[in-house]
C-alpha positions in Angstrom: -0.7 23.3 -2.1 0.6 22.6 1.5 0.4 19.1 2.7 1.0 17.5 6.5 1.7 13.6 6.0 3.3 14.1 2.9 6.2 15.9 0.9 5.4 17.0 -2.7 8.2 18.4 -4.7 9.2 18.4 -8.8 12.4 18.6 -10.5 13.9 17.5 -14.3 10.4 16.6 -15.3 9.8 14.4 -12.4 7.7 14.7 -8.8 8.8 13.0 -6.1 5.7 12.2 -3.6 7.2 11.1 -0.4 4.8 9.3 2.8 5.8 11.8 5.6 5.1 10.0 8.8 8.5 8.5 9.8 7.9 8.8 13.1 4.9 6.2 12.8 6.6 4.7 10.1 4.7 6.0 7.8 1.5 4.4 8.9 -1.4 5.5 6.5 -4.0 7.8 8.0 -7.6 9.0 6.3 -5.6 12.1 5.4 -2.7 10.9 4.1 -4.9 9.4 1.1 -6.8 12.4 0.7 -3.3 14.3 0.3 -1.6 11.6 -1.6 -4.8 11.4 -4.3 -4.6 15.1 -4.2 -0.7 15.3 -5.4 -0.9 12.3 -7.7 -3.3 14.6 -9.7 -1.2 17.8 -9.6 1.7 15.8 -10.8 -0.6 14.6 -13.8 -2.1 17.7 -14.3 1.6 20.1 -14.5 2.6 19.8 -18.0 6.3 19.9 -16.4 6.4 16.5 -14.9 6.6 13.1 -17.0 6.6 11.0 -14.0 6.1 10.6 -10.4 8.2 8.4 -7.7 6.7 8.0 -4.6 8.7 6.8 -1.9 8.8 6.6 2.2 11.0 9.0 4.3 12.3 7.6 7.5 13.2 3.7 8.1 10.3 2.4 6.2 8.2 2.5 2.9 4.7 2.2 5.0 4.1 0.2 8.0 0.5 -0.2 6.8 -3.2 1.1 8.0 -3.0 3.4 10.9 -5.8 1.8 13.0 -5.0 3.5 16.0 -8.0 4.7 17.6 -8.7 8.0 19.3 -8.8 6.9 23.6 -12.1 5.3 24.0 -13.1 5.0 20.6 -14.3 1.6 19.4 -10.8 -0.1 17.7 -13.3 -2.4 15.2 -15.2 -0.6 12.8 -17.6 -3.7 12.0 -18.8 -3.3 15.7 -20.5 -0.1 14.8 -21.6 -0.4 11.1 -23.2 -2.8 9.5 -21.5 -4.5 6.9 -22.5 -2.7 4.1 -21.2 0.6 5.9 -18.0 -1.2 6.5 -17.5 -1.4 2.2 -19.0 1.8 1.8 -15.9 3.2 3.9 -13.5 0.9 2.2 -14.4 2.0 -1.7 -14.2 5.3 -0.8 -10.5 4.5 0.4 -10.2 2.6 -2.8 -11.0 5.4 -4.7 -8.4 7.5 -3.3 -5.6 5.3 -4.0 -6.6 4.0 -7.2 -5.2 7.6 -8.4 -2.3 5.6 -8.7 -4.0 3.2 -11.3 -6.0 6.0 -13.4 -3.7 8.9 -13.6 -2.3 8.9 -17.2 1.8 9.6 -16.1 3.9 6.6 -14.8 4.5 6.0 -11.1 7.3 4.3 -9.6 7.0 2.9 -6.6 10.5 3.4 -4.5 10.4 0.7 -1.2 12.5 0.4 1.4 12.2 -0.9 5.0 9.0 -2.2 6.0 6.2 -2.5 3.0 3.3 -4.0 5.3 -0.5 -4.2 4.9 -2.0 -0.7 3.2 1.7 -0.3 2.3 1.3 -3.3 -0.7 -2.5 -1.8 -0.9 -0.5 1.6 -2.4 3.1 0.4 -3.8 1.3 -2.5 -6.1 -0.7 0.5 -7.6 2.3 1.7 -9.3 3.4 1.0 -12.8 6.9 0.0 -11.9 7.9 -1.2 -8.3 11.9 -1.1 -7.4 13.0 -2.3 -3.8 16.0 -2.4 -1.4 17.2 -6.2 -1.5 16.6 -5.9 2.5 12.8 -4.4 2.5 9.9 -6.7 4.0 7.3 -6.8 2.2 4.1 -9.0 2.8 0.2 -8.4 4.5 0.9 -10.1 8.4 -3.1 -8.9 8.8 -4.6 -12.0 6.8 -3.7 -13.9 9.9 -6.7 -12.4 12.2 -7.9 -9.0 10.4 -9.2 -9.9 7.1 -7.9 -9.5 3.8 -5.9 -6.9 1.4 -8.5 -4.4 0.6 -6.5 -4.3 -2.7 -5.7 -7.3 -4.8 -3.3 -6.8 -7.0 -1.2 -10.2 -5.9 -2.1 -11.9 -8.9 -2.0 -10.1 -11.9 1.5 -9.5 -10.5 2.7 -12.7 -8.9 0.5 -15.3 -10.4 -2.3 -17.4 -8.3 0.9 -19.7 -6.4 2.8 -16.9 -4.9 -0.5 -14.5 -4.3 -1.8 -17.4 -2.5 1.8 -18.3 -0.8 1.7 -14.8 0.5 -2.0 -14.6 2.1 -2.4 -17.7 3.4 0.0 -17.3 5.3 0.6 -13.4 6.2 4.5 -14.1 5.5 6.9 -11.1 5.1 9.5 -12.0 2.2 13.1 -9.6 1.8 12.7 -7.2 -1.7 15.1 -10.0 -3.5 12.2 -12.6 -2.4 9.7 -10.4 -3.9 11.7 -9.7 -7.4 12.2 -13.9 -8.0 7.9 -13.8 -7.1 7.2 -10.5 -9.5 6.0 -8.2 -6.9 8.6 -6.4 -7.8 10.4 -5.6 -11.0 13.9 -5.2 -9.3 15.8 -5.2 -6.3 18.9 -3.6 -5.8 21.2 -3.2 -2.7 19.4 -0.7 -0.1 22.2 2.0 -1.0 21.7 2.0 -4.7 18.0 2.1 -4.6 17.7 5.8 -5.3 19.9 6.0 -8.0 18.1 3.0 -9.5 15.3 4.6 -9.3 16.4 8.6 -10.3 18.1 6.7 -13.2 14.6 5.0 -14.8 12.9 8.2 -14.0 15.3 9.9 -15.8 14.5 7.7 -19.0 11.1 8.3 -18.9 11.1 12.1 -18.3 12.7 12.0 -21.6 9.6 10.4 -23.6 6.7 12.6 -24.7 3.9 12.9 -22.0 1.3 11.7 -24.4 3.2 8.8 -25.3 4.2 7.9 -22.0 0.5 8.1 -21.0 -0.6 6.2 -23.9 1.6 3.4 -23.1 0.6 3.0 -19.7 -2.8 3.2 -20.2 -2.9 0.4 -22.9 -1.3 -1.7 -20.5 -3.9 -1.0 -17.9 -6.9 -1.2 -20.2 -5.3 -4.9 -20.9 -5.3 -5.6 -17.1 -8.6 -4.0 -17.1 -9.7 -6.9 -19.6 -8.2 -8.9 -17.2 -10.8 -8.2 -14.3 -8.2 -5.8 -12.4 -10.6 -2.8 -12.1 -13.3 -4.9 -11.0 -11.1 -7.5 -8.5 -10.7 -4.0 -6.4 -14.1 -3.6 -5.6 -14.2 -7.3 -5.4 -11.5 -7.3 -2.4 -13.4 -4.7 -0.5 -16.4 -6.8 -0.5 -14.2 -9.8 0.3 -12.3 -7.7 3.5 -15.8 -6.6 5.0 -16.9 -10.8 4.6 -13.8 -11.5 6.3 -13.5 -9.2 9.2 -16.9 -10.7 10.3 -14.8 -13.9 11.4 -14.8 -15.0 15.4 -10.5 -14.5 15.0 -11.2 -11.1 13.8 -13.5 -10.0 16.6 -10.9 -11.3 19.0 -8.0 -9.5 17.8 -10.2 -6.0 18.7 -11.4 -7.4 21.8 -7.4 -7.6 23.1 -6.8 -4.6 21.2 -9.5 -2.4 23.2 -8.9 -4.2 26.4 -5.0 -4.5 25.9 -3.5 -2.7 23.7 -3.2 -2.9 19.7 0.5 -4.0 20.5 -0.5 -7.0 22.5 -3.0 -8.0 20.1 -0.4 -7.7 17.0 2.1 -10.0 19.1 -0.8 -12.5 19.7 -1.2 -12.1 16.2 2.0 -13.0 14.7 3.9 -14.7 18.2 3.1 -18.3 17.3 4.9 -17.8 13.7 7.7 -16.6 15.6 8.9 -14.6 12.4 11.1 -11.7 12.3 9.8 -8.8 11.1 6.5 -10.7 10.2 4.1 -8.1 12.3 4.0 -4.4 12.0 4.1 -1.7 14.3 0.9 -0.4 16.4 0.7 2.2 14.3 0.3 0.3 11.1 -1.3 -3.2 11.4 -4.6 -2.6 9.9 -6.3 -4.0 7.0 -8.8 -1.1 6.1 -8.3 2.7 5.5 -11.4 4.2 7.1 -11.0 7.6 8.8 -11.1 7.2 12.9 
């Protein structure tokens, strides 16, 4: 199958998925999800591969949401559907991704760089998460856009550090994010591929049914857990939230100056480095444009 936003390819009983956008640092479009839920499946349906890394190529895991609108096109979605429009395009974006969640082989999540917004929506999907000491990793869009469209913050990090994280929109380094359990490891930025080639390695070793056994118990048990149902639950929660005065101003200076204007009126007051995300990533929502 040929794909455009991202690079499929399998080896040693392992596919390697990489986001393909480095020059927007890999800022997830409409398509992108369609081909990423597209590959996830061929990886789970070839008999050959026992697990799948997906990765970023370029300086960054995923800047987040590409929100960038075509020229004159309305930047705030809410402005021209009605709420219950604005979740029906977000579960259908939730769907895609949650290939991640429902495929029956393991997924390692490889980040480096920035891991913003839609970035944390995808990467905290995955079974196992490793990251560069040095990556940023947080959801800067809480501050005026709304709210994850995933939650997956505290069935990994616990109620403390999901709400230390967005209610605040702070960006924390990979090491930051292994001490909270965002992350199961964090290595320095030039061994993270062998770190992750190495536990790949292991599992490609282990019968596929096992293997898919083992991560589906642990699922169903999350599942128990309300996880399944928290996703929907966050949709609903990011279509309440985007209906807030902040959130309307943020696309008003977008529109009228530019979505890199109204991302530095976003984040400038924290005065934070690294605590915003490109233009091309800053959204909160996947919804095709």
């Amino acid at each position: 199958m040929e794909y455009s936003t991202i690079l499929y390819e399998t080896d040693g009983g392992k596919a390697r998925i990489t986001l393909n956008r480095p020059d927007k640092l890999n800022a997830i479009s409409w398509q992108m999800q369609q081909e990423l839920r597209d590959s996830l499946w061929a990886a789970d349906r070839d008999p050959q591969v026992h697990v799948v890394i997906l990765r970023g190529a370029g300086r960054a895991f995923s800047s987040g949401y590409d929100i960038t609108p075509p020229p004159g096109e309305l930047t705030h979605a809410a402005s021209a559907h009605s709420m219950e429009r604005d979740i029906w395009y977000l579960e259908q974006a939730q769907q895609m991704r949650m290939a991640l969640w429902d495929m029956h082989k393991p997924v390692i999540g490889q980040v480096h760089g920035y891991c913003l917004a839609g970035g944390t929506d995808l990467v905290f999907l995955c079974d196992i998460v490793l990251a560069a000491e040095d990556a940023r990793i947080g959801f800067p869009p809480v501050r005026a856009m709304g709210s994850p469209v995933g939650h997956m913050w505290t069935y990994l990090g616990g109620p403390q550090w999901a709400k230390r994280m967005l209610l605040t929109g702070d960006v924390i380094s990979g090491k930051e994010a292994e001490r909270a359990g965002f992350v199961l490891k964090a290595v320095p930025p030039e061994e993270l591929e062998a770190e992750v080639e190495t536990l790949a390695d292991k599992m490609a070793l282990i019968d596929v049914d096992l293997l898919a056994a083992n991560k589906r118990i642990v699922n169903m048990a999350m599942e128990l857990m309300g996880a399944r149902t928290m996703q929907r639950m966050a949709a609903e929660r990011d279509a309440i939230g985007r209906q807030s005065p902040v959130v309307h101003e943020f696309y008003r200076r977008a529109k009228e100056q530019g979505l890199k204007a109204a991302v530095e009126w976003r984040d400038g007051k924290f005065k934070e480095e690294g605590s915003g995300s490109r233009e091309e990533g800053a959204g909160a929502d996947g919804r095709p444009r």
